[in-house]
C-alpha positions as CSV (number, residue, x, y, z in Angstrom):
1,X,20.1,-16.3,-131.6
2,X,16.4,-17.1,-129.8
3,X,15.0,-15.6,-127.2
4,X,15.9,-17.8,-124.8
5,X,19.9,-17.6,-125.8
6,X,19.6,-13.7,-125.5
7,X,18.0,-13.6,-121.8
8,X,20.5,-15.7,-120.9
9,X,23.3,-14.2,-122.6
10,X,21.9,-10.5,-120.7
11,X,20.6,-11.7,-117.6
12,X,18.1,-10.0,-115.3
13,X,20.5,-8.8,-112.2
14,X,22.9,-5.9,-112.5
15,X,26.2,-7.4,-112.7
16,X,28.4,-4.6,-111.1
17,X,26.2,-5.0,-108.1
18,X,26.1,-8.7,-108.0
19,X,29.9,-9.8,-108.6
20,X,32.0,-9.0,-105.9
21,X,34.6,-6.6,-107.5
22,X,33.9,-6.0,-110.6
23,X,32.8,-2.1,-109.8
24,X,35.9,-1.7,-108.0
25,X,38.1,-3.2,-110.5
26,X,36.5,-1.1,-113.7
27,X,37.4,1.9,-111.4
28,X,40.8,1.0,-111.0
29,X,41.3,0.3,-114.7
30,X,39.6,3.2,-115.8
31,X,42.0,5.9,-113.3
32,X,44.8,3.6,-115.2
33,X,43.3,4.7,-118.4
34,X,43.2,7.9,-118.0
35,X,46.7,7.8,-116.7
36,X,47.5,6.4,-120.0
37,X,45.5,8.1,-122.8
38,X,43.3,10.5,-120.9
39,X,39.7,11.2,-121.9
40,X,38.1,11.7,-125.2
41,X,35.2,14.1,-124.7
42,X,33.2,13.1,-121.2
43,X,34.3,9.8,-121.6
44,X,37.4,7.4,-122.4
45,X,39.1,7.1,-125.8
46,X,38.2,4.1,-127.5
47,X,41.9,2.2,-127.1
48,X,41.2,2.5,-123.5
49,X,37.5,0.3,-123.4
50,X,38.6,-1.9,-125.6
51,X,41.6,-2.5,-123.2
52,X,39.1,-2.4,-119.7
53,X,36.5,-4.9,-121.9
54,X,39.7,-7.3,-122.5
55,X,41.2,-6.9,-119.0
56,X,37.4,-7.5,-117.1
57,X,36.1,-10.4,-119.6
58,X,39.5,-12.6,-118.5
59,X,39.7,-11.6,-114.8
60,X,36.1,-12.1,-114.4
61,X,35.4,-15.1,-116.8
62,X,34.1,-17.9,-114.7
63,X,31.9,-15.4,-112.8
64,X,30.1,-13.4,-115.8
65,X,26.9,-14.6,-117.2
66,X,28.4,-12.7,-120.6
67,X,31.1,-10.9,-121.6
68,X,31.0,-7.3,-120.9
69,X,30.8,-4.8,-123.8
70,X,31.8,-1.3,-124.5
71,X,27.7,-0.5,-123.9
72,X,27.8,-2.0,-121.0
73,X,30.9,-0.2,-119.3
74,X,29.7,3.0,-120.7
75,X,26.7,2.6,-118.8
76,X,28.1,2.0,-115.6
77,X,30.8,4.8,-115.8
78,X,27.8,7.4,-117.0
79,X,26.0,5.9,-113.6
80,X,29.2,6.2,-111.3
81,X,29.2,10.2,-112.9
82,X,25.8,10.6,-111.5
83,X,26.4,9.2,-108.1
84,X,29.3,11.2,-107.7
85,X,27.6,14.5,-108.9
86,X,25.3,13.9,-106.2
87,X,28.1,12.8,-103.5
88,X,29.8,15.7,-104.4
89,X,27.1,18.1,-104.0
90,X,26.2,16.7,-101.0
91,X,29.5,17.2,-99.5
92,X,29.2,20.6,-100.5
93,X,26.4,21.3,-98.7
94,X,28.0,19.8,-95.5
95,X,29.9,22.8,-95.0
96,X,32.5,19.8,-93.2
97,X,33.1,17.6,-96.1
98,X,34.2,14.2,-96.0
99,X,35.5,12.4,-92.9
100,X,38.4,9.6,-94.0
101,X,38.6,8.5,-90.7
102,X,34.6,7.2,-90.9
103,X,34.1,7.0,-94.0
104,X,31.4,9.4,-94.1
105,X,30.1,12.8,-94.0
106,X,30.2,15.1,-91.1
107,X,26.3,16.1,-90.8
108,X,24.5,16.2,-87.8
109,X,20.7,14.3,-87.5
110,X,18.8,17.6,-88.1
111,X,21.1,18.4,-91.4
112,X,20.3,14.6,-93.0
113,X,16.7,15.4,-91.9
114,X,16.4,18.5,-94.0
115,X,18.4,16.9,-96.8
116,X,16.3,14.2,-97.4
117,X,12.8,16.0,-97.0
């Protein structure tokens, strides 16, 4: 493979933030999967990527610029940990907690204010 096969076959963009979808759907296979066969350490047994890599390379195939591998979903579900580490934590710290109805937390100005600084 040359280098310009490889950029090509990797791309430069993020895909789960650039096809519509795809995050939700590896979410929604992944809650299936643990349904199914549960976890293996912090992460998913192996039967279970290989059926999310199958399931997301044939739902998705006109729209991926390559095939999605077990790297790659590992990667995004060790991201989606991190972002809900920090969600949750930040719920936490609401002392409210999260509002279905918005969509959102239930923090006043002066509480986002101190968050952030």
């Amino acid at each position: 493979m040359d280098k310009a096969e490889g950029s090509k076959r990797r791309g430069g963009a993020h895909i789960f933030t650039t096809i519509d979808g795809l995050s939700k759907r590896f979410i929604d296979l992944s809650i299936e999967e643990v349904g199914k066969e549960g976890y293996s350490g912090a992460s998913l047994k192996q039967i279970s990527w290989k059926r999310i890599i199958e399931a997301l390379n044939t739902e998705f195939k006109g729209t991926l610029p390559y095939d999605l591998d077990q790297k790659a979903l590992k990667n995004h579900w060790d991201s989606l940990k991190k972002k809900y580490a920090v969600w949750r934590t930040i719920a936490g710290l609401s002392g409210h907690g999260y509002n279905d109805s918005t969509g959102r937390l239930d923090w006043p100005e002066s509480k986002w204010v101190e968050v952030i600084k």
